[in-house]
Structures are given as C-alpha cells and as structure tokens.
DSSP file (Angstrom, degrees, kcal/mol; ACC not computed):
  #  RESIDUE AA STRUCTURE BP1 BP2  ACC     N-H-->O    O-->H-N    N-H-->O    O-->H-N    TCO  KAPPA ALPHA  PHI   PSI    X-CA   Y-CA   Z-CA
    1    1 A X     >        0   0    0      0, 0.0     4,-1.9     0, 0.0     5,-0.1   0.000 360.0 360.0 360.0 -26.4   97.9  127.5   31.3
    2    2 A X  H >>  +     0   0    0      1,-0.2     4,-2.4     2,-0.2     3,-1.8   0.990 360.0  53.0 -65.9 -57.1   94.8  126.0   29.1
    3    3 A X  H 3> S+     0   0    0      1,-0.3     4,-1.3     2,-0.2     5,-0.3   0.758 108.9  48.3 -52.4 -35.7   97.5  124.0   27.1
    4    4 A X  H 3> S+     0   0    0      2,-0.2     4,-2.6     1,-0.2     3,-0.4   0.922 108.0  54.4 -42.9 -42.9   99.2  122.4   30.3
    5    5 A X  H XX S+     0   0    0     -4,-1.9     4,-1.1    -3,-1.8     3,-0.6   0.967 106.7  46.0 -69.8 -52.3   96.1  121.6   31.3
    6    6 A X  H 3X S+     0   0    0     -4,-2.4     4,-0.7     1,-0.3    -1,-0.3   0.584 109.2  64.6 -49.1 -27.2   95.6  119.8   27.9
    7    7 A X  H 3X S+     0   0    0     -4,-1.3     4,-2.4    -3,-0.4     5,-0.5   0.778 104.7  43.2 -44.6 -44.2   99.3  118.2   28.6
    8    8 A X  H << S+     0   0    0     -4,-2.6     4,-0.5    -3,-0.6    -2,-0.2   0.756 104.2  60.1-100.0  -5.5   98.2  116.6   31.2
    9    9 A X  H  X S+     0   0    0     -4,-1.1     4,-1.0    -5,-0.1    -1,-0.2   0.836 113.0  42.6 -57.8 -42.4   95.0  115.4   29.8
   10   10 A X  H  X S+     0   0    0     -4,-0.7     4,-4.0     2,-0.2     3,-0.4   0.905 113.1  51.0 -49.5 -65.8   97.0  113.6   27.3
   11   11 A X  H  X S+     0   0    0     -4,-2.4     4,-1.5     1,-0.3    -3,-0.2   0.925 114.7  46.6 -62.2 -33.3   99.7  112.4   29.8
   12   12 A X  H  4 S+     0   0    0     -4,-0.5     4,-0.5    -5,-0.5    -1,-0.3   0.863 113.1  44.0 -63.8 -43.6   96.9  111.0   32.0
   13   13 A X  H  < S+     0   0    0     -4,-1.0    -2,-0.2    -3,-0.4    -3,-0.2   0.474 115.5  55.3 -99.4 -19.9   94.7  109.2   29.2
   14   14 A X  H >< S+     0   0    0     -4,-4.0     3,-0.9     2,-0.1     4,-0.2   0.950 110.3  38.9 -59.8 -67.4   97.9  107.9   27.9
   15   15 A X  T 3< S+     0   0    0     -4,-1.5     4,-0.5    -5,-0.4     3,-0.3   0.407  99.4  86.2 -70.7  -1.5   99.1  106.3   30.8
   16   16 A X  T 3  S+     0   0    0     -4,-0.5    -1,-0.3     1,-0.2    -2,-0.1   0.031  82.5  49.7 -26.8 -26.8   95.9  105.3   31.6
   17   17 A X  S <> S+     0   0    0     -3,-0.9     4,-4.5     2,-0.2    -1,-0.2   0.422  89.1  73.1-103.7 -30.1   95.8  102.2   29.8
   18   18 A X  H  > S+     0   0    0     -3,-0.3     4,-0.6     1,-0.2    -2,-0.2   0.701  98.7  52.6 -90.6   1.8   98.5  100.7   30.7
   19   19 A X  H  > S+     0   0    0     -4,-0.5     4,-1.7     2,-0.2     5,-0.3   0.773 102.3  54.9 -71.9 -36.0   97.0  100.2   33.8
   20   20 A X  H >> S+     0   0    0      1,-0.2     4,-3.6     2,-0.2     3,-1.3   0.982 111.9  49.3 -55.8 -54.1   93.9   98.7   32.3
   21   21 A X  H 3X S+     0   0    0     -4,-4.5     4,-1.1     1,-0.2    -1,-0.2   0.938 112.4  47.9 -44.8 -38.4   96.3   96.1   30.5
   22   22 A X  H 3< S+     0   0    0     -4,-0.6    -1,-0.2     1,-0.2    -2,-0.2   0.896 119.2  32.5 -79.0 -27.4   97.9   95.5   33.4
   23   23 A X  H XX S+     0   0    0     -4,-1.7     3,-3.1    -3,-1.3     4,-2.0   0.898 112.9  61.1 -95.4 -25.5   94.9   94.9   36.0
   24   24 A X  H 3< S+     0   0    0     -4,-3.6    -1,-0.2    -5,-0.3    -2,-0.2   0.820 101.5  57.3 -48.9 -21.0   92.6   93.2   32.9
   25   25 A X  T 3< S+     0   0    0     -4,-1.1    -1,-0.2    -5,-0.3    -2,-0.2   0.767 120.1  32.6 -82.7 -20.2   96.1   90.5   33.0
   26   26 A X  T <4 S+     0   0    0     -3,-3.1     2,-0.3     1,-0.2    -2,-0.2   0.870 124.8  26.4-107.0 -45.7   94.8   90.0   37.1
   27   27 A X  S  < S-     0   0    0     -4,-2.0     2,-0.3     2,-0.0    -1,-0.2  -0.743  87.3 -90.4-119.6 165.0   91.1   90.3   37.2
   28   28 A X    >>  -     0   0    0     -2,-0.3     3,-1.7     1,-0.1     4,-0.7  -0.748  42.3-105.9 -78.0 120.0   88.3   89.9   35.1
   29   29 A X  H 3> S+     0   0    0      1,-0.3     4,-1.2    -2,-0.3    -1,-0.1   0.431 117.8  49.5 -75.6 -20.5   87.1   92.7   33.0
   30   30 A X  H 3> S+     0   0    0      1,-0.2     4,-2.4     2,-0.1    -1,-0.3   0.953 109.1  54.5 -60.7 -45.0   83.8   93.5   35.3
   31   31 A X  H <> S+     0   0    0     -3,-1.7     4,-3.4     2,-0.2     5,-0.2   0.906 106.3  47.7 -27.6 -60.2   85.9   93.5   38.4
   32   32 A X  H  X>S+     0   0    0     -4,-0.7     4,-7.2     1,-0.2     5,-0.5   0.978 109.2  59.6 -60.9 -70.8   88.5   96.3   37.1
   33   33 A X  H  X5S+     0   0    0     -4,-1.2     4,-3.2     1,-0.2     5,-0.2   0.849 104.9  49.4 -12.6 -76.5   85.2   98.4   36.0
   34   34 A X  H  X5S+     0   0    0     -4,-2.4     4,-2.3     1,-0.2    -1,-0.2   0.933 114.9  40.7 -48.1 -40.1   83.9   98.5   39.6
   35   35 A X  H  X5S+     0   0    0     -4,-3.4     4,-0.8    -5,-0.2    -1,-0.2   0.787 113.5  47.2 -83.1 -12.0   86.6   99.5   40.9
   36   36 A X  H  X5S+     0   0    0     -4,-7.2     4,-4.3    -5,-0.2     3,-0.3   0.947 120.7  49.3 -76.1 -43.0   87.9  102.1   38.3
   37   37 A X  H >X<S+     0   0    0     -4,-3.2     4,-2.6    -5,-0.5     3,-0.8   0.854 107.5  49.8 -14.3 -89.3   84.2  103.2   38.6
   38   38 A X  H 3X S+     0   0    0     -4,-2.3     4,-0.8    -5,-0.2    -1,-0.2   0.564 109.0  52.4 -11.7 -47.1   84.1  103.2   42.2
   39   39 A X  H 3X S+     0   0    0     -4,-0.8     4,-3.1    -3,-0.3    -1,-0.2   0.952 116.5  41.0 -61.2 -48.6   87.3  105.3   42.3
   40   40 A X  H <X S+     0   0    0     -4,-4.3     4,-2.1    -3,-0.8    -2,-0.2   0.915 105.9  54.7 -52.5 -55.4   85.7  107.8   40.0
   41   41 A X  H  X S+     0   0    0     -4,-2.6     4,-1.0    -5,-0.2    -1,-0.2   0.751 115.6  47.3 -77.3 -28.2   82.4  108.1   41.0
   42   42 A X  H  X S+     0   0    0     -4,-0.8     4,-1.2    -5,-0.3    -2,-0.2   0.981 106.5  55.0 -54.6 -67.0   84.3  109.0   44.9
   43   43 A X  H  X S+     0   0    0     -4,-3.1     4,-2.0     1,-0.2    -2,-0.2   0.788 114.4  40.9 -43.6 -45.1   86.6  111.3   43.8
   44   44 A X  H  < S+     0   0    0     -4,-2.1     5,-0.3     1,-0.2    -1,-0.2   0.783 100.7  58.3 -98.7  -2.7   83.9  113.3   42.2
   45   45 A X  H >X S+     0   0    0     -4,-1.0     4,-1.5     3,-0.2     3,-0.6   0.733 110.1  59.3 -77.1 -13.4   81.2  113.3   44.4
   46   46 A X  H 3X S+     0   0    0     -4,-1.2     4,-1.5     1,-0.2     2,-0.7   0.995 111.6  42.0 -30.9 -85.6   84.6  115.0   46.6
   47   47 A X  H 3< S+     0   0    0     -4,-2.0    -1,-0.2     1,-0.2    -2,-0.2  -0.034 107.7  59.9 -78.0  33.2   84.7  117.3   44.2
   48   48 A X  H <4 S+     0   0    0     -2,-0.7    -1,-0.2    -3,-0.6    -2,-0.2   0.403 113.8  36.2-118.4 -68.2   81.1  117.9   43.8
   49   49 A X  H  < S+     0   0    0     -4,-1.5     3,-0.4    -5,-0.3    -2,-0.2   0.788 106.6  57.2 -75.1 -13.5   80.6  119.0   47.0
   50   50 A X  S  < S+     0   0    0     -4,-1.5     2,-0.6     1,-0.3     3,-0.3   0.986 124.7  30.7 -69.4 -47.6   83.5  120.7   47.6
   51   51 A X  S    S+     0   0    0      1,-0.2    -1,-0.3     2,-0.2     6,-0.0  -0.828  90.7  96.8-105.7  60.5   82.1  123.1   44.0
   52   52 A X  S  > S+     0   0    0     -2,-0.6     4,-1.9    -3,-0.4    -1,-0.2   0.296  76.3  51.5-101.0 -30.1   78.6  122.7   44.4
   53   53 A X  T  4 S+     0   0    0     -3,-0.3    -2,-0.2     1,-0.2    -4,-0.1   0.799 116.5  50.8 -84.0 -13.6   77.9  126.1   46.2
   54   54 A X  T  4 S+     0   0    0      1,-0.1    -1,-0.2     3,-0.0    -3,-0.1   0.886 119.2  28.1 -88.8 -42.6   79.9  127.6   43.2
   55   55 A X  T  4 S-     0   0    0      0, 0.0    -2,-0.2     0, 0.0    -1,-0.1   0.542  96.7-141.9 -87.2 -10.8   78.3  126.1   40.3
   56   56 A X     <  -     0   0    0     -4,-1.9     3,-0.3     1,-0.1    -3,-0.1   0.845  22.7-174.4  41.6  98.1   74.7  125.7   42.1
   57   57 A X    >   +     0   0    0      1,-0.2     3,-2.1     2,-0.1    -1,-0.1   0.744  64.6  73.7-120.7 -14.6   74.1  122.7   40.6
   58   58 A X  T 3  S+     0   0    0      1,-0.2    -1,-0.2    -6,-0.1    -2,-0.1   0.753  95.0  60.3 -64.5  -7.2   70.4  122.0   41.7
   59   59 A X  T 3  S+     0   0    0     -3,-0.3    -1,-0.2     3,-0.0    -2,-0.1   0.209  83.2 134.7 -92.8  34.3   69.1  124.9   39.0
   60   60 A X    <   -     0   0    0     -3,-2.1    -3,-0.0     1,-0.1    -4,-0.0  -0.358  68.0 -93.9 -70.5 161.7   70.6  122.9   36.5
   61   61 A X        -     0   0    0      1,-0.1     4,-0.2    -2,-0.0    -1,-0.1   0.109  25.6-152.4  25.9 131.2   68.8  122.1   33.3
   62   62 A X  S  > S+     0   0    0      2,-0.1     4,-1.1    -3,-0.1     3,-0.2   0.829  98.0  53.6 -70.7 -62.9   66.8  118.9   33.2
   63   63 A X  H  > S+     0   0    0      2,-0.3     4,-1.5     1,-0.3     3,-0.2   0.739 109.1  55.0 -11.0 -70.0   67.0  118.2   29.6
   64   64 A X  H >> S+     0   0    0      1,-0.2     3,-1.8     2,-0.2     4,-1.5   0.957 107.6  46.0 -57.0 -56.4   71.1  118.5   30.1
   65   65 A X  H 3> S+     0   0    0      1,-0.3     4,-2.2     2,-0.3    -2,-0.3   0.812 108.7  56.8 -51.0 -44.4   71.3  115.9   32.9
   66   66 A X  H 3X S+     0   0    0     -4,-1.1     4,-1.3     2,-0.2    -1,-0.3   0.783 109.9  45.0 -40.5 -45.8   69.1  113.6   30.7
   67   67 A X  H <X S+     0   0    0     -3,-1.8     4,-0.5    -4,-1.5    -2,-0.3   0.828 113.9  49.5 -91.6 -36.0   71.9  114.1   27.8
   68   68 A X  H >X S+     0   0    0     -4,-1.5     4,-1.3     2,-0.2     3,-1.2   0.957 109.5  53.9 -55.6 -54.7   74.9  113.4   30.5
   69   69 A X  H 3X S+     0   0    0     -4,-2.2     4,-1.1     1,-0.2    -2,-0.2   0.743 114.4  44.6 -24.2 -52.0   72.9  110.3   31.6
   70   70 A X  H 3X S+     0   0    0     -4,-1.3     4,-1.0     2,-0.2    -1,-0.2   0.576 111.7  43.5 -40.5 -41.6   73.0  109.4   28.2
   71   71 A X  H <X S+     0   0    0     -3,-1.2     4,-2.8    -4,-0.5     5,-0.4   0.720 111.8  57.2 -93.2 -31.9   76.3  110.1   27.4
   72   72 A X  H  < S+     0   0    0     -4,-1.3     5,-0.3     3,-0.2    -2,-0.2   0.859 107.9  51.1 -46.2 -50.9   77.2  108.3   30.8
   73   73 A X  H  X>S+     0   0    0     -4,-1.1     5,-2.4     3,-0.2     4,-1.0   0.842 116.2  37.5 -56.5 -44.7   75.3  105.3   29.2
   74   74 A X  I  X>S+     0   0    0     -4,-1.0     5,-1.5     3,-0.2     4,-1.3   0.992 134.6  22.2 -64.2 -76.6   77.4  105.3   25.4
   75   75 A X  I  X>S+     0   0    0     -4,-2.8     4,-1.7     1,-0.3     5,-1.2   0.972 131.9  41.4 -84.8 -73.7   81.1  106.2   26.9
   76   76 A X  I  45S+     0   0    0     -5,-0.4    -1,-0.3     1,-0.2    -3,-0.2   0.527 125.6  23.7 -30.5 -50.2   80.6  105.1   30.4
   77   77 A X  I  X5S+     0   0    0     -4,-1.0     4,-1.2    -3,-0.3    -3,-0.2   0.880 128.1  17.0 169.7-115.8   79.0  102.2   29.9
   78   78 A X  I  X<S+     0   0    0     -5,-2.4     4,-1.3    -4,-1.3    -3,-0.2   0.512 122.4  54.9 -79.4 -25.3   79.0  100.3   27.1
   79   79 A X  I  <<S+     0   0    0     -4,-1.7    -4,-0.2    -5,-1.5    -3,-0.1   0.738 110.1  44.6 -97.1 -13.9   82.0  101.8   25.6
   80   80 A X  H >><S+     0   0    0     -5,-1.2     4,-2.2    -6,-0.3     3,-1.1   0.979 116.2  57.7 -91.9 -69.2   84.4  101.2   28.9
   81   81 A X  H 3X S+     0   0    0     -4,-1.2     4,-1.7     1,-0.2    -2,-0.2   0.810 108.4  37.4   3.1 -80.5   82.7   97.6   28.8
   82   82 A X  H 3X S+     0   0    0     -4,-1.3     4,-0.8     2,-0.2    -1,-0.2   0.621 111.9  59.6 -82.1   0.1   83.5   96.5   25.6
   83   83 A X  H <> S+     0   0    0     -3,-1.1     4,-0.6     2,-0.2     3,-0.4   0.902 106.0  52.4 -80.5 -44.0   87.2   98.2   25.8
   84   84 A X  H  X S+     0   0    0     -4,-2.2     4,-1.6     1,-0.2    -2,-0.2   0.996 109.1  53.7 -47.4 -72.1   87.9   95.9   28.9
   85   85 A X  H  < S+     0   0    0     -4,-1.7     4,-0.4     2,-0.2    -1,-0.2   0.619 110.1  37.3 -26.8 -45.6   86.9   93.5   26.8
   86   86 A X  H >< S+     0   0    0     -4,-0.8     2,-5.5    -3,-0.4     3,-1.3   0.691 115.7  54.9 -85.3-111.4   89.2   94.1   23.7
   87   87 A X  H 3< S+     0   0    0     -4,-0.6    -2,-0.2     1,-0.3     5,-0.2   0.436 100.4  60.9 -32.5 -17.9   92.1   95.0   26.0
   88   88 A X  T 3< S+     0   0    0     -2,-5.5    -1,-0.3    -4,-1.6    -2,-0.1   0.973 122.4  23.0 -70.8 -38.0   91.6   91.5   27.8
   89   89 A X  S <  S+     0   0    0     -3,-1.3     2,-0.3    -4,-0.4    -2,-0.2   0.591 120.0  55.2-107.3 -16.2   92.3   89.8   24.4
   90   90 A X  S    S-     0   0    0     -4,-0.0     2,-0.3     1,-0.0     5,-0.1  -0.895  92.0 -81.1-122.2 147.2   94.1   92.0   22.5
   91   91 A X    >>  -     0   0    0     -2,-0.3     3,-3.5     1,-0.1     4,-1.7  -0.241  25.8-137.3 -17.0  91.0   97.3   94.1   22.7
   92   92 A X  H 3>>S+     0   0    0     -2,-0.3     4,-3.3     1,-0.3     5,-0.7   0.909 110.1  62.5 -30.7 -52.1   97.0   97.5   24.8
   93   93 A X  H 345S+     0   0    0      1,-0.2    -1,-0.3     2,-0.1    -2,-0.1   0.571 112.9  34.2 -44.6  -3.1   99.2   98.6   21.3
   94   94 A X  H <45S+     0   0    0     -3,-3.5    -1,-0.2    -4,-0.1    -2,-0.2   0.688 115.5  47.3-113.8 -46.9   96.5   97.7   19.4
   95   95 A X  H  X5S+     0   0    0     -4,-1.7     4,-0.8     3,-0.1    -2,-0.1   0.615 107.0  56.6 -89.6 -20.2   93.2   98.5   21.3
   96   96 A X  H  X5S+     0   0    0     -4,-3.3     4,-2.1    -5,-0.4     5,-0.1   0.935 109.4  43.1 -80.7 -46.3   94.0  102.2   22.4
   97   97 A X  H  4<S+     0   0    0     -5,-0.7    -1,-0.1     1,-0.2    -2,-0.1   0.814 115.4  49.0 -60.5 -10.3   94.8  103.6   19.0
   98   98 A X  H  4 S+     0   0    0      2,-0.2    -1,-0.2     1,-0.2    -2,-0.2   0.654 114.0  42.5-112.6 -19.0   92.1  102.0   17.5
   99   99 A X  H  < S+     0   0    0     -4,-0.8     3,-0.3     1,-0.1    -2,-0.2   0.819 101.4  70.7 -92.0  -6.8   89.5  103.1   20.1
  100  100 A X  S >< S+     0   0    0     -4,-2.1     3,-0.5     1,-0.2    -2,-0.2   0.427  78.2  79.6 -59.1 -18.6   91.0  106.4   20.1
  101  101 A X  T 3>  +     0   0    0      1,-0.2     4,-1.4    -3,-0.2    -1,-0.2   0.259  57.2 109.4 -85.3  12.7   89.4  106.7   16.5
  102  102 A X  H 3>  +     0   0    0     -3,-0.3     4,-2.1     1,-0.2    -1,-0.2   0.954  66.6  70.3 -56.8 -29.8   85.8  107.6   18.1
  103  103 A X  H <> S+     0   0    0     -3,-0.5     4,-1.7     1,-0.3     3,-0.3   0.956  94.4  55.6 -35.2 -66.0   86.3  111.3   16.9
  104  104 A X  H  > S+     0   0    0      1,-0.3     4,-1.6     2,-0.2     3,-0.5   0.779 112.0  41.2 -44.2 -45.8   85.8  109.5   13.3
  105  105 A X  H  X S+     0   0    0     -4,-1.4     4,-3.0     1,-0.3    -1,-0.3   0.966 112.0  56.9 -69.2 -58.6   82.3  108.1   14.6
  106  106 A X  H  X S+     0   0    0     -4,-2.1     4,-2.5    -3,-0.3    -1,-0.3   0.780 106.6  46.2 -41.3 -48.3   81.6  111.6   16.4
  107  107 A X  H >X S+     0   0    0     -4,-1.7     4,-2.6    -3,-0.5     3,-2.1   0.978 114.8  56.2 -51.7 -65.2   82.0  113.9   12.8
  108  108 A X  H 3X S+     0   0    0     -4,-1.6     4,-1.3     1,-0.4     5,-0.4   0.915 114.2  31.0 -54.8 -77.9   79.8  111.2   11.4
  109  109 A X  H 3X S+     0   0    0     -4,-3.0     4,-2.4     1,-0.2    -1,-0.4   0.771 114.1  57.3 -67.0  -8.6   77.0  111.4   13.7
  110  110 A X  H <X>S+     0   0    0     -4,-2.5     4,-3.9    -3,-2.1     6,-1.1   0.852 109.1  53.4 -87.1 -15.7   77.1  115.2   14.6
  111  111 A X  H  <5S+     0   0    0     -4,-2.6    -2,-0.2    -3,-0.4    -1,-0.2   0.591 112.8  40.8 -66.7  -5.2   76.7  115.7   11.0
  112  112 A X  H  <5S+     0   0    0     -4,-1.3    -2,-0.2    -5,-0.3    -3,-0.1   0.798 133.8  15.6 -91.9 -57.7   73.9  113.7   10.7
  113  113 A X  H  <5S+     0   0    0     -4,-2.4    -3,-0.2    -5,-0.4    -2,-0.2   0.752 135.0  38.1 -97.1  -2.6   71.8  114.5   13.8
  114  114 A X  T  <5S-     0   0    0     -4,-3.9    -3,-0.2    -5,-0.2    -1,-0.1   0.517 103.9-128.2-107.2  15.4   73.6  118.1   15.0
  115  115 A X      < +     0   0    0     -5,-0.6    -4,-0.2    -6,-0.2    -5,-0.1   0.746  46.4 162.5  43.6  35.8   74.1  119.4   11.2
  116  116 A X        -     0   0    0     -6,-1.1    -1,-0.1    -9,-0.2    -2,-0.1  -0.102  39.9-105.9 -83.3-176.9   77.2  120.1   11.4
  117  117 A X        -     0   0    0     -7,-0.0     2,-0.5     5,-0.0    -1,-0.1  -0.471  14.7-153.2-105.3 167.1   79.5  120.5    8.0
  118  118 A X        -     0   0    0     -7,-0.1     2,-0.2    -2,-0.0   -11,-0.0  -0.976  26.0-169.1 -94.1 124.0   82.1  117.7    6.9
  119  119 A X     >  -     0   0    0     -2,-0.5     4,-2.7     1,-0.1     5,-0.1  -0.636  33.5 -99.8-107.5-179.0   84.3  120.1    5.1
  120  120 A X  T  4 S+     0   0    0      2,-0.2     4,-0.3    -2,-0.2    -1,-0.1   0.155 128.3  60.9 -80.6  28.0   87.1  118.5    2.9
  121  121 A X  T  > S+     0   0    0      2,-0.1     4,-2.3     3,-0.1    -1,-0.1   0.612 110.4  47.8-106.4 -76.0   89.9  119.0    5.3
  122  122 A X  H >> S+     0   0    0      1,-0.3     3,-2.5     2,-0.3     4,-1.8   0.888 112.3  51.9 -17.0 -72.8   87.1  116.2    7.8
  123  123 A X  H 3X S+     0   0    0     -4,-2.7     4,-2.8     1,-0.3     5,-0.5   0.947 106.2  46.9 -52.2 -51.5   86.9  114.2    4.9
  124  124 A X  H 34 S+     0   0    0     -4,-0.3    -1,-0.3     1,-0.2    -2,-0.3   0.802 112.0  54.6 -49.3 -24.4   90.8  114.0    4.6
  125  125 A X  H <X S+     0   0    0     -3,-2.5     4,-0.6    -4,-2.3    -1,-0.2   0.888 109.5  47.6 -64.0 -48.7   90.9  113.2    8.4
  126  126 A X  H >X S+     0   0    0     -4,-1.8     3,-3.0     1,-0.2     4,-1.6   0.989 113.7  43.3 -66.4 -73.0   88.4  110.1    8.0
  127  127 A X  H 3X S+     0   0    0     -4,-2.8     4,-1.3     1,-0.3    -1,-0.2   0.669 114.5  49.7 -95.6  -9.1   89.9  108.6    5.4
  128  128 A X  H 3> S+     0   0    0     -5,-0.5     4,-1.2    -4,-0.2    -1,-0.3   0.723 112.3  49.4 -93.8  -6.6   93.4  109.0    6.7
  129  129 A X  H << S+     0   0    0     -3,-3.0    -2,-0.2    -4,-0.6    -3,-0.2   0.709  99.8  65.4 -90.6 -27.2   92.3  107.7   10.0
  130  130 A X  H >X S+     0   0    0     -4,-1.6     4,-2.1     1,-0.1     3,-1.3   0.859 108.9  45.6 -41.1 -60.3   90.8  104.8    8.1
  131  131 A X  H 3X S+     0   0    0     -4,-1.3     4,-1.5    -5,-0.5    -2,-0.2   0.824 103.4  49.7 -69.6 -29.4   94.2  104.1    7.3
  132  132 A X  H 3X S+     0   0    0     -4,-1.2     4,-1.0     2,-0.2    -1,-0.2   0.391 107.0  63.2 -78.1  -6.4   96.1  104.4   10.2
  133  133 A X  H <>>S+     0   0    0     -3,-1.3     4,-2.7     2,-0.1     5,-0.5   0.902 109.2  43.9 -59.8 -74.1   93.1  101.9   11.5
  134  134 A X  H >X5S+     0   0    0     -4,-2.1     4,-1.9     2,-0.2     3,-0.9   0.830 115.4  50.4 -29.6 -73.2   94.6   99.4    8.7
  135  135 A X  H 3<5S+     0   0    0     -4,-1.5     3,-0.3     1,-0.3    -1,-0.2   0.826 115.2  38.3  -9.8 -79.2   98.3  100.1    9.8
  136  136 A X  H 3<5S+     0   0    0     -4,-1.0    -1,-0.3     1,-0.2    -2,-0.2   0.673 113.2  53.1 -74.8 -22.7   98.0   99.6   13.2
  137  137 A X  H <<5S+     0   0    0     -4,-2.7     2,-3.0    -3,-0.9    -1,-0.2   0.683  87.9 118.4 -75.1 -30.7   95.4   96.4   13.1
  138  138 A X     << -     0   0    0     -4,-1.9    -1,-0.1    -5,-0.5    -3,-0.0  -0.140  58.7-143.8 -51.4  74.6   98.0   94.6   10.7
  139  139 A X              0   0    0     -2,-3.0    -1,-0.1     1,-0.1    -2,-0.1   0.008 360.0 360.0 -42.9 126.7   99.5   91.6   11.8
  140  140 A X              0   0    0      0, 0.0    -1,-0.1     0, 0.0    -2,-0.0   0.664 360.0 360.0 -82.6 360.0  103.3   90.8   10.9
C-alpha cells in the first residue's frame, strides 16, 4: 500500500507542473501563488480539523512548529516564488528537472549542520546529478 501511495506522489508532483506552465502562460506569477496557496491552505485546514482530535495537535512541540514555519518559509515561500518565476521564462522541460535536484542541496547541508555521512555512493549521486543538470540545461 505504502508504495501506491508513493505512486501517486509521483503522479501528482509530476502532473503538477504542467499546470503551473499552463496558468504562469495566463496570470502573473504572484496571482497563481495565491491561489495555489489558497487552495492548499483550505484543503488542509479541512483536513486539520477533520484529524485534529486524533493527532491532538495543541500538545505539539514548540520548537517543531518553529522548524515547520521555517521550512514553510525556504520551500513554501521563496522556493515556490522563484520557481514561478523560472517557469514564467523558461521551459516547464527545463525548470522541473532542474529544481527537482534540491536533494543535491539537502545531502550538502544535512551533512554540514545535521552531521550526517556523504558516503561514496552520495558522492556518485551529486556528481551524476551535476551532470544530468548540464544535459538537461543545454541548448541545441
């Protein structure tokens, strides 16, 4: 069951984009933002209340919400912002594979601040993902 569910994460976050292309071609990229927002941020406070009495969510952690806020700020944020932004100007073929490469940034900084290992198998990932950056950025 886990792995459907992980199909359809994939099949979702693919198809996913070519809806950004499509509404970045109509409105401007702050517009689409509000509204994908908008959508989001409905849809789960739905499902926030429907799951709240399960998950109890006022004895949460502070400290965690602080680090979701955070995390809200990077991906939500700034990183959905300047993807509208490339997708306005650039090829959807272009801009998904090549933001898709955040893992590489993610090794790199949890080995620096969570200490986690690079092994050489990591290293072989980066550098092949470095390359499939080149590939795919090449104009013919």
């Amino acid at each position: 069951m886990i792995y459907f569910i992980l199909f359809l994460t994939i099949l979702f976050w693919g198809i996913s984009p070519i809806f950004d292309k499509l509404g970045v071609r109509l409105v401007d990229p702050f517009t689409g933002i509000f509204w994908r927002n908008l959508t989001i941020a409905l849809a789960f406070t739905i499902i926030y209340l429907i799951y709240s009495k399960t998950y109890r969510p006022i004895n949460t952690n502070f400290t965690g919400i602080i680090y979701f806020v955070i995390s809200g700020i990077f991906a939500g944020v700034l990183g959905v912002l300047f993807y509208f932004v490339a997708l306005k100007k650039l090829d959807v073929s272009i801009v998904v594979p090549v933001a898709a490469t955040y893992p590489l940034v993610t090794a790199i900084v949890a080995a620096v601040f969570l200490k986690e290992q690079i092994t050489f198998v990591r290293i072989i990932g980066i550098i092949l993902t470095i390359i499939g950056i080149c590939l795919i950025t090449v104009q013919r």
